[in-house]
C-alpha positions in Angstrom: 78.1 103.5 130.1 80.4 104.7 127.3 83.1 102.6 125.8 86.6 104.0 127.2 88.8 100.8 126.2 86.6 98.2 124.1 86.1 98.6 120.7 84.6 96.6 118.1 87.6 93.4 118.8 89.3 94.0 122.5 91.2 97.0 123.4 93.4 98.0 120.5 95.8 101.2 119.6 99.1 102.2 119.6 101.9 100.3 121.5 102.6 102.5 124.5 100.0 105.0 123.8 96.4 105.4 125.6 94.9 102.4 125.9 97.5 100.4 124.6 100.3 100.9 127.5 102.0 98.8 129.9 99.6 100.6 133.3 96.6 100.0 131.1 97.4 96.1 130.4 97.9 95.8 134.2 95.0 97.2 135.2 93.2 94.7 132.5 94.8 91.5 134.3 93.6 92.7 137.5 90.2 93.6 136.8 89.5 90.3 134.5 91.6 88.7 137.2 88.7 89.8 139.8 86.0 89.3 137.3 86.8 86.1 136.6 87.7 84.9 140.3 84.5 82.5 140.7 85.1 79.2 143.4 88.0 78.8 145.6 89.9 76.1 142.8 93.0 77.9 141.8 92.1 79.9 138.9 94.1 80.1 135.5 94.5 82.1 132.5 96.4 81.2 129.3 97.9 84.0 127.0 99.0 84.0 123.3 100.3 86.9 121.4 101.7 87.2 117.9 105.3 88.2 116.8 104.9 92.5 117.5 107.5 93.9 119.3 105.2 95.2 121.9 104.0 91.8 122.7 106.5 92.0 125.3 105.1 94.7 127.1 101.8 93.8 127.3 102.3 90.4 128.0 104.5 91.3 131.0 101.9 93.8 132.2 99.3 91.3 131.9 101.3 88.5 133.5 101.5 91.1 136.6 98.0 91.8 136.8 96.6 88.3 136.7 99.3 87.3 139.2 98.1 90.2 141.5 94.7 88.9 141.3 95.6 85.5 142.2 95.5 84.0 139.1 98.1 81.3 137.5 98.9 82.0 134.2 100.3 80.1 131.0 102.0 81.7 128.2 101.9 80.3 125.0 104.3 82.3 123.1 103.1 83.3 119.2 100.4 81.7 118.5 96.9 82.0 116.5 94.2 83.8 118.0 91.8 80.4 117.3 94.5 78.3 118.6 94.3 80.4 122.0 90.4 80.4 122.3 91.1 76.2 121.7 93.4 75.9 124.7 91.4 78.0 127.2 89.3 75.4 126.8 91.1 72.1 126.7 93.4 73.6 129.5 90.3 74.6 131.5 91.1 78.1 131.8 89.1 80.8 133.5 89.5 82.8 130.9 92.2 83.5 127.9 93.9 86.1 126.5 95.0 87.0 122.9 98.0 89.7 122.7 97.4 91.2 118.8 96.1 93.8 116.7 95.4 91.5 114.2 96.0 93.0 110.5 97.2 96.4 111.8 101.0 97.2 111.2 103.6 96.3 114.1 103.2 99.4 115.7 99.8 98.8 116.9 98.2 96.1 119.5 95.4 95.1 121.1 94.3 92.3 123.8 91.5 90.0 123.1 89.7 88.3 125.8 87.8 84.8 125.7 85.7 83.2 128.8 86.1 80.0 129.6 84.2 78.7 127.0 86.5 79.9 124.3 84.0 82.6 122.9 84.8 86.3 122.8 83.1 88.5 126.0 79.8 89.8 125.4 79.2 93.5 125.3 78.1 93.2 129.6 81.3 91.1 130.6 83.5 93.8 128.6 81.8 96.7 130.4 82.0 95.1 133.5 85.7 94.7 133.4 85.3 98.1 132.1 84.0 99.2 135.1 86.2 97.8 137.1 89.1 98.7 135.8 88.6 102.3 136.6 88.6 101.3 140.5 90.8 100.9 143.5 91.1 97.1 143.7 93.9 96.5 146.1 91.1 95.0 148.6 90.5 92.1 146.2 93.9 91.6 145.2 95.5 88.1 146.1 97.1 88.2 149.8 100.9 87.2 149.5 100.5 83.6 150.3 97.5 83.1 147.4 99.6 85.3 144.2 99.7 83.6 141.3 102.4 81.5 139.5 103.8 82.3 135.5 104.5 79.0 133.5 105.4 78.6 130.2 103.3 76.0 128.2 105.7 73.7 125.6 104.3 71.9 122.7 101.7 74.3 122.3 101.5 74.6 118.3 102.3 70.9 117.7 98.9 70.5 119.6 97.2 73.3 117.6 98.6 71.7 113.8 97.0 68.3 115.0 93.9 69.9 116.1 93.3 71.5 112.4 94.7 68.3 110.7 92.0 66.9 112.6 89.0 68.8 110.5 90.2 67.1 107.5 88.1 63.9 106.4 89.6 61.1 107.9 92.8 59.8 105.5 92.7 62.6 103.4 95.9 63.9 102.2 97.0 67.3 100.5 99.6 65.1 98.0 99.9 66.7 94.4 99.0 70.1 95.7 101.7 72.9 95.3 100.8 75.4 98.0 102.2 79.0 98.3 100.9 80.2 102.0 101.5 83.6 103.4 102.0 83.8 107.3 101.6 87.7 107.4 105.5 87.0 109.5 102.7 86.4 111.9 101.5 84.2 114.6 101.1 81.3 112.1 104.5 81.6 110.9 105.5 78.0 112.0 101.9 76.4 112.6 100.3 77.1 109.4 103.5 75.4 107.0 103.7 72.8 109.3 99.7 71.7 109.0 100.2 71.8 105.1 103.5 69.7 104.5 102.2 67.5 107.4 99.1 66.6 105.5 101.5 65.9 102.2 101.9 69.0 100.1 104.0 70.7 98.7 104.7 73.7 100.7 106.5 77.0 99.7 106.1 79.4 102.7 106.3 83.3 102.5 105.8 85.4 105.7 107.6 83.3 107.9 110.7 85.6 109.1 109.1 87.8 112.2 111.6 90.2 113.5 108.9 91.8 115.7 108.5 94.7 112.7 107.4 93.4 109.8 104.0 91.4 110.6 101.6 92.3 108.0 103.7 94.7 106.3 103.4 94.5 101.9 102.5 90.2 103.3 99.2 88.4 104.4 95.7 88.8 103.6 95.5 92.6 103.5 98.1 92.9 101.0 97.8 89.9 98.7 100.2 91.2 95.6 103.0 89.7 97.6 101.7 86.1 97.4 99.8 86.6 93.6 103.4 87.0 92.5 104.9 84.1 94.0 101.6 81.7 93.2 102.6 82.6 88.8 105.8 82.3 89.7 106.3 79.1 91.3 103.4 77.8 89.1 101.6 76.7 92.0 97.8 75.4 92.6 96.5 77.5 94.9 97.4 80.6 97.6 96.4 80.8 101.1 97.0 84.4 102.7 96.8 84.6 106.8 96.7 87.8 108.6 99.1 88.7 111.6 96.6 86.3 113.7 95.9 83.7 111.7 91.9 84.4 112.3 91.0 85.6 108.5 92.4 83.8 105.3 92.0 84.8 101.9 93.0 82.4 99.2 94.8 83.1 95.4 93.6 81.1 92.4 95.9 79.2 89.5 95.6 82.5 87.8 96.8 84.6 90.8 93.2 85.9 91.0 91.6 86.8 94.4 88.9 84.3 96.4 87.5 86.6 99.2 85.9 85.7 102.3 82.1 85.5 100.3 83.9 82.9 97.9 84.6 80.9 100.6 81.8 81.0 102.7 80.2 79.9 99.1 82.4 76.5 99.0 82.1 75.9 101.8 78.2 76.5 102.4 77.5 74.2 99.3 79.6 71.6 99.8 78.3 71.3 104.0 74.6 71.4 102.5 75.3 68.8 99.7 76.8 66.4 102.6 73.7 67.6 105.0 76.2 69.2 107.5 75.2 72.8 107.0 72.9 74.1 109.9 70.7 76.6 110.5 69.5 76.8 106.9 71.9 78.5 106.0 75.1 81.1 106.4 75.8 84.5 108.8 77.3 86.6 107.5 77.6 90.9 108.2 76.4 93.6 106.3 79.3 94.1 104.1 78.9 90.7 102.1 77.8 90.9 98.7 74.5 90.6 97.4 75.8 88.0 94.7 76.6 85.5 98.1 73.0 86.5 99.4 71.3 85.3 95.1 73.9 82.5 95.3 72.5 80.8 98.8 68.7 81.8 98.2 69.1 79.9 94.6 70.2 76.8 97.0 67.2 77.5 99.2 69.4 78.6 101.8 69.2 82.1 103.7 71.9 84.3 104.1 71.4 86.2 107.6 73.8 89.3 108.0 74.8 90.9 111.2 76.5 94.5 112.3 80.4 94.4 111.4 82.6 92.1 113.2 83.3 88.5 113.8 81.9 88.8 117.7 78.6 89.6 116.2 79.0 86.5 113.7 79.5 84.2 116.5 76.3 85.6 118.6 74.3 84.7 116.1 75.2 82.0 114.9 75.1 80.5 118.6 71.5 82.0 119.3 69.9 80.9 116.0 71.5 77.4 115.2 74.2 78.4 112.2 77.2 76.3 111.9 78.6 78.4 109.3 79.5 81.9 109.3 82.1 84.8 108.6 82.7 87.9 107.1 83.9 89.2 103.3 87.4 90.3 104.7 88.3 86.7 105.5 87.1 85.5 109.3 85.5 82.4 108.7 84.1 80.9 111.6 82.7 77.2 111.7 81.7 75.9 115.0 81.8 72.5 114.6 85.6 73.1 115.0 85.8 76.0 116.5 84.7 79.1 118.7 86.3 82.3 116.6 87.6 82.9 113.5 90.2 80.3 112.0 91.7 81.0 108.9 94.1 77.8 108.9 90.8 75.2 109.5 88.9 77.4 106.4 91.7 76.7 104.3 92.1 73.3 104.9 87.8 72.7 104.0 88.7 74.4 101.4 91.5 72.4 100.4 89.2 69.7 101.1 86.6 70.5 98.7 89.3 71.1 95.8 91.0 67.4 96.7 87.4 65.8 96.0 86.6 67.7 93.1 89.6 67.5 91.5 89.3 70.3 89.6 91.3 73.7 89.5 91.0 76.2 92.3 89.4 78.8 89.4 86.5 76.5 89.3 86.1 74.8 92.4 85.8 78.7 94.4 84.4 81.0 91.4 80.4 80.4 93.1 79.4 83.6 91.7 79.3 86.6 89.7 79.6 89.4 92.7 77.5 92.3 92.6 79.2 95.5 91.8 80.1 97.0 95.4 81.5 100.5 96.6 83.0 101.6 99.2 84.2 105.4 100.5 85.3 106.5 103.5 84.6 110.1 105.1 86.7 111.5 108.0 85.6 113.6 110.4 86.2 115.4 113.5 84.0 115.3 116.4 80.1 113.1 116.4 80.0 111.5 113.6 77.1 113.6 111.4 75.0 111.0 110.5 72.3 112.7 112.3 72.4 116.1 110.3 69.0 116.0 107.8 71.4 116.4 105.1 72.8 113.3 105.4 69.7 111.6 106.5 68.0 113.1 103.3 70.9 111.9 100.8 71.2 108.3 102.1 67.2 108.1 102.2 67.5 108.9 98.2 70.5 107.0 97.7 67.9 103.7 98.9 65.3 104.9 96.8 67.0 105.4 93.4 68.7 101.8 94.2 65.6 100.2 94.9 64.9 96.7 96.2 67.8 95.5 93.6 70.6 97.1 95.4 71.6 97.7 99.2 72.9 100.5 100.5 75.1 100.7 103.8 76.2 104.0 106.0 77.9 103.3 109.4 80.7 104.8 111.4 83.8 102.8 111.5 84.2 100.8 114.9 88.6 101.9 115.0 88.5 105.4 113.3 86.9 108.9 112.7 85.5 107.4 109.3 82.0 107.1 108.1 81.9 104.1 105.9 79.4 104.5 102.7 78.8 101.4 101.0 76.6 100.7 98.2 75.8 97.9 95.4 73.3 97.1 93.0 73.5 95.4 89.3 73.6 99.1 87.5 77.3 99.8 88.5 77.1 103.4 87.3 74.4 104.1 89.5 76.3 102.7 92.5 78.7 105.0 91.7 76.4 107.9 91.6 74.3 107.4 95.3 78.1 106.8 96.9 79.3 110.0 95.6 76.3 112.2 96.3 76.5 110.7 100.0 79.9 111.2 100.3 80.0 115.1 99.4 77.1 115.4 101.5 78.6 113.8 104.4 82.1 115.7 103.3 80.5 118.9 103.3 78.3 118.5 106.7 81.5 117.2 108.4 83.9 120.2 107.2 
């Protein structure tokens, strides 16, 4: 069946717009409600959301349909998406609920769902609810006596903060590190600070005045200029960016220069093997990594194993093949020894970890490798996306041939908006320029 709510992360769009309205989030409580009603123990849901206005909305709505369906739920307030997928299941939840749109500006939101295992919903659960969302359910909602109760959960971050503190090496301490971290004026706003001068650092924190506007806006790991400025200014030792969610990080260097989420996954991945704690042979990773990660593992004897776009797809994989180690180049670093999702607090702190034991500069300790040169052009369009037309299939079937089996070339429709996403790298960085433009104007032209 097609996709009419679920995209690539949950249900995401504009706050009080189709899908993302008030009716819609109702209907969502109700039909996870019902999808999740298994036993006759009173069933329970936990929901987090981060600092958007909207939150309000949706959270209400939601809180109506789960309670319709019977279900008890517990509201966590602004929280991190990994710290929500935690307590569904040391709360032994039914199923949880994360209210964000993640890096998107305030005026979009979205609703994540996690079974009762922590992990996202496969593609058949989501369609489904789907399904079922689109039907009359009054016959399976809750009979007066059996509707369920709202609570409101206290304590909740202080139990999240000592979870990630937790990761560290036993003893370890952050002491002697100045640390400039970015909360995106996010969910992380209070946990994230609190982890960092907890574990003995020096903590300047940016990001941290939500007003239900301003979460991600010119802050947090989509737009890192913010925090580059205040790591040369303060003089500090190292950067952390979050995004509205806390479920991506990015980090800044000595020299305000950028580590991205291949960087990390580099550390990381080395350091794991070195201490035999890596599994799987190696890293997942999606097709949007660079091919300098991919030389830098195989010179380890380690495999690099990429998936479509998108954490969900990370984790699948990972599960299914034995990884312990995995994320993607915008920053969602997933490592489930700790953890079921992405978790950009917990990927800092190994990070910090490595740089403690080295003890060594942040520009050495996460420069792994030279990256590949990379581009990437989006085309709009209205309508199917042509990637069918032989135009197009002609162009991107040249574009592989003149880049050969030193370069990688990847064309896919974007899983949020009317844009085909052209991607191509290879050592020869004119070239890469060259097969990107002549797909684009094809694409371009076909589409116009």
């Amino acid at each position: 069946m097609s996709r009419t709510y679920f995209g690539t992360d949950g249900i995401r769009g504009e706050a009080n717009r189709f899908p993302m309205t008030a009716e819609v989030a109702m209907k969502v409580g109700m039909a996870a409600g019902v999808a999740f009603r298994r036993g006759d123990h009173r069933h329970r849901v936990v929901i987090g959301k981060d600092t958007r206005l909207s939150g309000y909305m949706i959270e209400n709505a939601l809180v109506a349909g789960f309670t319709a369906a019977g279900m008890d739920v517990f509201l966590l307030g602004p929280v991190p998406t990994p710290a929500v997928a935690m307590l569904t299941t040391s709360m032994r939840s039914d199923i949880g609920v994360m209210i964000s749109a993640s890096h998107n500006p305030f005026r979009d939101n979205g609703i994540k769902l996690f079974g009762p295992d922590g992990y996202k919903l496969s593609d058949d659960i989501e369609a489904s609810i789907e399904s079922l969302i689109e039907k009359d359910l009054t016959a399976h909602m809750a009979a007066a006596s059996a509707l369920g109760r709202a609570n409101r959960v206290e304590g909740v971050l202080d139990r999240y903060v000592e979870f990630a503190k937790r990761t560290l090496p036993a003893g370890m301490s952050l002491e002697g590190l100045r640390i400039v971290v970015d909360c995106a004026n996010g969910a992380a706003y209070k946990a994230a600070p609190a982890a960092l001068w907890e574990l003995g650092a020096e903590v300047i924190a940016i990001g941290v005045d939500p007003d239900g506007f301003n979460i991600n806006r010119d802050c947090g790991s989509t737009h890192t200029d913010t925090l580059c400025r205040k790591v040369h200014e303060t003089r500090s030792d190292i950067g952390i960016a979050l995004d509205g969610d806390a479920d991506r990080v990015l980090i800044v260097d000595e020299h305000a220069k950028l580590v991205d989420g291949d960087q990390i996954m580099a550390v990381i991945s080395e350091y794991w093997n070195a201490k035999s704690r890596l599994t799987g042979g190696g890293v997942v990773a999606t097709v949007m990594s660079n091919l300098g990660l991919e030389r830098f593992l195989h010179d380890q004897g380690l495999e690099l194993a990429r998936t479509q776009v998108g954490d969900r797809y990370v984790v699948e994989h990972m599960r299914s093949h034995g990884f312990n180690l995995g994320g993607e180049k915008s920053g969602h670093m997933v490592m489930s020894d700790f953890s079921t999702t992405g978790d950009g607090l917990i990927a800092a702190l190994q990070v910090l970890s490595v740089i403690k034991q080295a003890d060594r500069p942040v520009s050495e300790v996460c420069h792994k490798f030279e990256p590949v040169p990379q581009i990437l052009k989006n085309v709009r369009y209205e309508g199917d996306a042509p990637l069918d037309d032989n135009r197009v299939v002609e162009a991107i079937d040249d574009g592989r041939s003149r880049l050969g089996e030193a370069g990688r070339l990847v064309i896919r429709p974007s899983g949020t908006e009317p844009l085909i996403r052209v991607m191509a790298e290879g050592d020869d960085e004119h070239l890469v320029h060259q097969v990107v433009d002549d797909i684009v104007g094809v694409i371009t032209q076909v589409a116009a």
